[in-house]
C-alpha positions in Angstrom: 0.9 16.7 16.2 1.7 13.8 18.6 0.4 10.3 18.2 2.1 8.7 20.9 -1.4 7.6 21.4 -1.4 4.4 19.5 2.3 3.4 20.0 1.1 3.2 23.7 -1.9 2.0 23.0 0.1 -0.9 21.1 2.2 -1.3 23.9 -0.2 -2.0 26.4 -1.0 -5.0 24.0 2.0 -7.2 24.4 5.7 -7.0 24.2 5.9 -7.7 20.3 8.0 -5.1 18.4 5.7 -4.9 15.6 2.0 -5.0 15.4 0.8 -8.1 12.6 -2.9 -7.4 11.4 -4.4 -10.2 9.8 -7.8 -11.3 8.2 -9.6 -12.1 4.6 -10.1 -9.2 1.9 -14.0 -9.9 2.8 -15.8 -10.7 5.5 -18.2 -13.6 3.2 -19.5 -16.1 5.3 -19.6 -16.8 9.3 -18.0 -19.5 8.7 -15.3 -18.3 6.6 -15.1 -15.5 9.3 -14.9 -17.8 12.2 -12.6 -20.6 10.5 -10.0 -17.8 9.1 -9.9 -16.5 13.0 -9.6 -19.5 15.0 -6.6 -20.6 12.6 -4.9 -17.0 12.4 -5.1 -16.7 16.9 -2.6 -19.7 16.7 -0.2 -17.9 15.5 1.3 -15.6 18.3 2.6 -12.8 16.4 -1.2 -11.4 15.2 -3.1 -9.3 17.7 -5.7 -8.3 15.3 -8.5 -10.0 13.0 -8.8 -7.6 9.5 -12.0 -7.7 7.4 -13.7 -5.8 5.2 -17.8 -5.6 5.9 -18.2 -2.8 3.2 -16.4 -3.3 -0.2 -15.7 0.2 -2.5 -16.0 -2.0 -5.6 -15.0 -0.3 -8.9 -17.9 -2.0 -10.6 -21.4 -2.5 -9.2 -21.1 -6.0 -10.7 -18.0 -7.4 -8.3 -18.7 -8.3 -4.9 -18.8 -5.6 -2.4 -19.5 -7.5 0.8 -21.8 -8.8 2.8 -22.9 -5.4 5.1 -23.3 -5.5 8.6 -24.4 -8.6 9.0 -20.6 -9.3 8.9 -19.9 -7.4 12.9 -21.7 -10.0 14.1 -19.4 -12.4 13.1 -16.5 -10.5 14.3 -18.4 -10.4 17.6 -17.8 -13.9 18.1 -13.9 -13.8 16.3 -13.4 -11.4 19.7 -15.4 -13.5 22.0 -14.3 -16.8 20.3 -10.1 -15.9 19.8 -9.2 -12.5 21.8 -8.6 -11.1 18.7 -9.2 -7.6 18.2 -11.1 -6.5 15.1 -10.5 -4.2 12.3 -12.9 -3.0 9.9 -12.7 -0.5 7.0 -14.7 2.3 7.9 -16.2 4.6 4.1 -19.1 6.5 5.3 -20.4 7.9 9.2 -23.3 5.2 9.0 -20.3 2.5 8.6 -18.4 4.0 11.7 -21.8 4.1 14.0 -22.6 0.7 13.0 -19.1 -0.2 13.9 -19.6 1.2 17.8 -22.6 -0.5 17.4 -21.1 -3.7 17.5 -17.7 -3.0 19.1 -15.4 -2.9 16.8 -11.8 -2.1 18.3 -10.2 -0.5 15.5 -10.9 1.5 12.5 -9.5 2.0 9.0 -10.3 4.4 6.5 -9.3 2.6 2.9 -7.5 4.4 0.4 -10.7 5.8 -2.3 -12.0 7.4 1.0 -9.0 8.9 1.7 -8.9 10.3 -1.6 -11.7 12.3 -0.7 -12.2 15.2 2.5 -15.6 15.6 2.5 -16.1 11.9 3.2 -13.4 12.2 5.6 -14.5 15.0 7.4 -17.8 12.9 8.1 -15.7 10.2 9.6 -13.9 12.7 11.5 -16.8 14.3 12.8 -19.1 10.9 14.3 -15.8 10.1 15.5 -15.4 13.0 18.0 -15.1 11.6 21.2 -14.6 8.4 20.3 -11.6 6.5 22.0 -10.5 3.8 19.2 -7.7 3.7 17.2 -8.0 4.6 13.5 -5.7 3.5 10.5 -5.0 5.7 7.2 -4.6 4.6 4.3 -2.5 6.4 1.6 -4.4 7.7 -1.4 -5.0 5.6 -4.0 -2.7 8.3 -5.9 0.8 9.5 -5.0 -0.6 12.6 -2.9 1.4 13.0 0.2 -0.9 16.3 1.0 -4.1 14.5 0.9 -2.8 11.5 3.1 -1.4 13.8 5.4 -4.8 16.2 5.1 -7.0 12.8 5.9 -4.4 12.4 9.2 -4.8 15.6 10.2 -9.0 15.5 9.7 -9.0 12.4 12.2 -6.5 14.2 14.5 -8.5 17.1 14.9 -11.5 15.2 15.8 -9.8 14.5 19.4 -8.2 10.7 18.2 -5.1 10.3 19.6 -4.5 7.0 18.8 -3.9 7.4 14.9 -1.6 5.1 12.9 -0.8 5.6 8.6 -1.2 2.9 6.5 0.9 2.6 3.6 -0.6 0.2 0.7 1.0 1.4 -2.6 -0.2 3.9 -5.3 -1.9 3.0 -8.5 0.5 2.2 -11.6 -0.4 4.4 -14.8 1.9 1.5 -16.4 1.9 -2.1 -16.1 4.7 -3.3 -13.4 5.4 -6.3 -11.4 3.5 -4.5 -8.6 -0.2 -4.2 -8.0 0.1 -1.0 -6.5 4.0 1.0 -6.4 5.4 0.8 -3.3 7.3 4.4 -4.3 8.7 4.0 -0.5 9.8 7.6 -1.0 6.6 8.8 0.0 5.8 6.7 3.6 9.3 8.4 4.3 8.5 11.6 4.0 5.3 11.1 6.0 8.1 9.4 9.0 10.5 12.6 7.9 7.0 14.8 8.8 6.0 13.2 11.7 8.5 10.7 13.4 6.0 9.6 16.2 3.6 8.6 13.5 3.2 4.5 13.0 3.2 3.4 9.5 2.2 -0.2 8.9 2.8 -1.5 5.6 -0.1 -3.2 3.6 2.2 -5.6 1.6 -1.0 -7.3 0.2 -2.2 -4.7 -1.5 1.6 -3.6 -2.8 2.3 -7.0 -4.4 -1.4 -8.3 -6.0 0.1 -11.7 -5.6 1.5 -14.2 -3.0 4.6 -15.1 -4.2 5.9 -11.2 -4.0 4.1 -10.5 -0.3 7.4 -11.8 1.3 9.6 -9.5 -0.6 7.7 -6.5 -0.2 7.0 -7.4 3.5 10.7 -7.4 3.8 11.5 -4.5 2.2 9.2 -2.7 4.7 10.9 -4.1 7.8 14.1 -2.8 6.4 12.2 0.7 6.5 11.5 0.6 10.1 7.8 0.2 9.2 5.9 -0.2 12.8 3.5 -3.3 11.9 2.2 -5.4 8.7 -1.2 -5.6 7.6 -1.8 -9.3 5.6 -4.9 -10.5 4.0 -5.4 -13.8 4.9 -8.3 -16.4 4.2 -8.8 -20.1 5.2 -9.2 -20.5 1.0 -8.4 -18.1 -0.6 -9.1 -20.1 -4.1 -12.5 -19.1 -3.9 -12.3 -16.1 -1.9 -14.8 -13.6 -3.4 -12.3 -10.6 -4.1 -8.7 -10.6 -4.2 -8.2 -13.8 -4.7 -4.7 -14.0 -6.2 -3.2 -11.7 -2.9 -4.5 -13.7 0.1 -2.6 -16.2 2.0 -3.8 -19.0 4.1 -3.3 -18.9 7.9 -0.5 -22.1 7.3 1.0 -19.4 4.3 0.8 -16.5 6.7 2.6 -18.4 9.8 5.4 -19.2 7.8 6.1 -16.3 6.3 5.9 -14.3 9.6 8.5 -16.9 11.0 10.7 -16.2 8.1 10.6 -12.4 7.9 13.4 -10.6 10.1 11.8 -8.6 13.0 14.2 -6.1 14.3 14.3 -4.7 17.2 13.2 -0.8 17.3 16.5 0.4 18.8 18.8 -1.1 16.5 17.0 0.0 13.8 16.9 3.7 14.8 20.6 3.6 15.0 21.2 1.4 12.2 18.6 2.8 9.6 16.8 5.9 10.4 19.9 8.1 9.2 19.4 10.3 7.0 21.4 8.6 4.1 20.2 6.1 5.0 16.9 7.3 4.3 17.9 9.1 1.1 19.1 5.8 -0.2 15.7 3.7 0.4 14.2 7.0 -1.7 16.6 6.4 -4.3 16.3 2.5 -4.3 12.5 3.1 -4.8 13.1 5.8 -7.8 15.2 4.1 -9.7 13.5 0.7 -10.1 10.2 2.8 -11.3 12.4 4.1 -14.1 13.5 1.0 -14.8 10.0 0.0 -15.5 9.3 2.8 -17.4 11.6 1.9 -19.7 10.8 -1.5 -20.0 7.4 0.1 -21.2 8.9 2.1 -23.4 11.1 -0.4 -25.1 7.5 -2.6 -25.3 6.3 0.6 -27.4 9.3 0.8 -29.2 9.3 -2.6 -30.6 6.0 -2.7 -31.5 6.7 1.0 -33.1 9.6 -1.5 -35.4 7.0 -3.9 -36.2 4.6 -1.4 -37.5 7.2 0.0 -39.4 8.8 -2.6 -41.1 4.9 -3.7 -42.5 4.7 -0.4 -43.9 8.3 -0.3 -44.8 9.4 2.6 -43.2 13.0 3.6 -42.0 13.7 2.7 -38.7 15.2 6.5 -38.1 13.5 9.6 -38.7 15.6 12.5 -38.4 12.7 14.7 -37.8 11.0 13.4 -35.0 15.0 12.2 -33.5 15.1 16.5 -33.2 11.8 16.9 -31.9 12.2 14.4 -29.2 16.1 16.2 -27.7 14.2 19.5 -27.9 11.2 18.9 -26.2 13.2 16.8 -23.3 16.2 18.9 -23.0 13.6 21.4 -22.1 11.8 19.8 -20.1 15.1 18.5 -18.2 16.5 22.4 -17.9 12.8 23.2 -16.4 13.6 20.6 -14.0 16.4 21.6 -12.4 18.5 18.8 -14.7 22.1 19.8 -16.8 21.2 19.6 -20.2 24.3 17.6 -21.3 23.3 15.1 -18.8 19.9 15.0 -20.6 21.5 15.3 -24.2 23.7 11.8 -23.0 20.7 9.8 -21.7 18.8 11.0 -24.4 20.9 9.5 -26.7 21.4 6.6 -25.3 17.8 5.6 -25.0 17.3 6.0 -28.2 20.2 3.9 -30.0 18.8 1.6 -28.0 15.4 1.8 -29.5 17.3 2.1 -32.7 18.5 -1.2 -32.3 15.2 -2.7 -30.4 13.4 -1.6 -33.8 16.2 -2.5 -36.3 15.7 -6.3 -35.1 12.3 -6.5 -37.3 14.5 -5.6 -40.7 
């Protein structure tokens, strides 16, 4: 598959090595709209106004947007700023809606992604449609559904596709709102190297103060634009409050993040060790928050004990834990001494995490 298409189509934009997609979580008010844009076109870097119209809410009960009313207002952020605007796209009715009112680019958010049938009815109102649309990874670690979702769009006759990489949802509590697991945006690049990915650091972090870090991490990975949720208050945004910057926020940060030029980076980072190091990087700091879980267990398992005063360790359950995990390990591909030594060095540690409470 090639998708040149929107790497030209970027191009023809400006001369900026990176494409910077800003706007609120939710399109609320005009004037939130309007304010939010005028402040964000000052800053030069930005070439397109983000915001969502139609909100795939979890509960019925939390705010899921305002409808199209909201293209109206992103009528006059085009008019108004020069802005281009961005709108997340769920159903076919959302995407003719969207040509309705000229919307310049699409995205398709991460629950959609996660399923084809709603998809394929993107796909299919957007045949012949010349706009760029944005993919979102699914909101589980799935590389064949994002990459079934790419190829749906691509079928449809868009060339001008980009991937948007926003995190996967923790089964655990981490720092994170959503994992990065960079392992898995670079296997999409390792698929398909023409492909742009533009990392979503908003989503990732769930909070300001760790949108820089994750921002930067993604520039380190080549990543071929940022998407940022930004609103002119985000204090009493009406959904994701605690992840949104202001425009002033959003300016600085931009100014303090390292841009790098695409030709220095392909030599510098796109090697394959290179590559296999960022995988490694990413693995290895989820399984150090699994086991900061599973200390968290661990203690509470000493607390519980010591109430009922029970011993700390239970040969029993010490031999039913190395059999079931050197098995698992050997099904795995791993050495089982190598399992045997990690094994046991988890556990004197949780041996010692319970023994505290005695």
């Amino acid at each position: 598959m090639n998708f040149l298409g929107f790497r030209n189509w970027f191009d023809s934009l400006s001369n900026c090595s990176h494409l910077v997609i800003a706007g609120p979580c939710s399109a609320e008010s005009e004037e939130q709209v309007l304010d939010t844009a005028r402040q964000i076109s000052k800053i030069e870097q930005v070439k397109v106004f983000r915001a969502g119209v139609w909100k795939p809410r979890t509960s019925p009960n939390d705010f899921e947007g305002v409808g199209e009313i909201a293209l109206k207002w992103l009528k006059k952020v085009k008019s108004e700023t020069g802005l281009l605007t961005c709108v997340e796209v769920a159903t076919s009715k959302h995407v003719e809606k969207c040509l309705e009112n000229d919307v310049d680019i699409f995205w398709v958010g991460a629950r959609t992604v996660a399923n084809p049938f709603s998809v394929q009815s993107i796909a299919d109102v957007l045949k012949g449609v010349d706009k760029p649309v944005l993919i979102k990874n699914p909101i589980n670690p799935d590389l064949k559904l994002w990459v079934g979702a790419i190829e749906r769009i691509y079928k449809a006759g868009i060339n001008k596709i980009a991937a948007i990489h926003r995190g996967f949802y923790p089964f655990e509590d981490t720092r994170f709102r959503n994992i990065p697991k960079w392992e898995i945006p670079i296997e999409l690049k390792t698929l398909f190297p023409n492909l742009q990915i533009i990392t979503d650091p908003s989503h990732i972090a769930g909070k300001i103060e760790l949108i820089k870090e994750v921002a930067s991490q993604a520039l380190c990975m080549n990543v071929d634009g940022l998407m940022i949720e930004t609103h002119n208050n985000p204090k009493v945004a009406l959904s994701d409050a605690s992840q949104q910057l202001t425009p002033l926020q959003l300016d600085v940060l931009l100014k303090e993040l390292k841009f790098r030029k695409e030709q220095i980076i392909n030599k510098e980072l796109l090697s394959d060790l290179q590559n296999w190091r960022f995988q490694i990087d990413s693995l290895d700091f989820q399984m150090l928050e699994l086991l900061s879980k599973r200390m968290e267990i661990v203690e509470k398992m000493g607390k519980y004990k010591e109430e009922r005063n029970m011993s700390v360790f239970q040969l029993e359950r010490w031999k039913e834990i190395r059999a079931t995990r050197i098995k698992a390990g050997e099904e795995l591909g791993l050495d089982s001494d190598f399992v045997k030594k990690i094994l046991q060095i988890i556990h004197n540690q949780s041996i010692i995490a319970q023994s505290k409470n005695k």
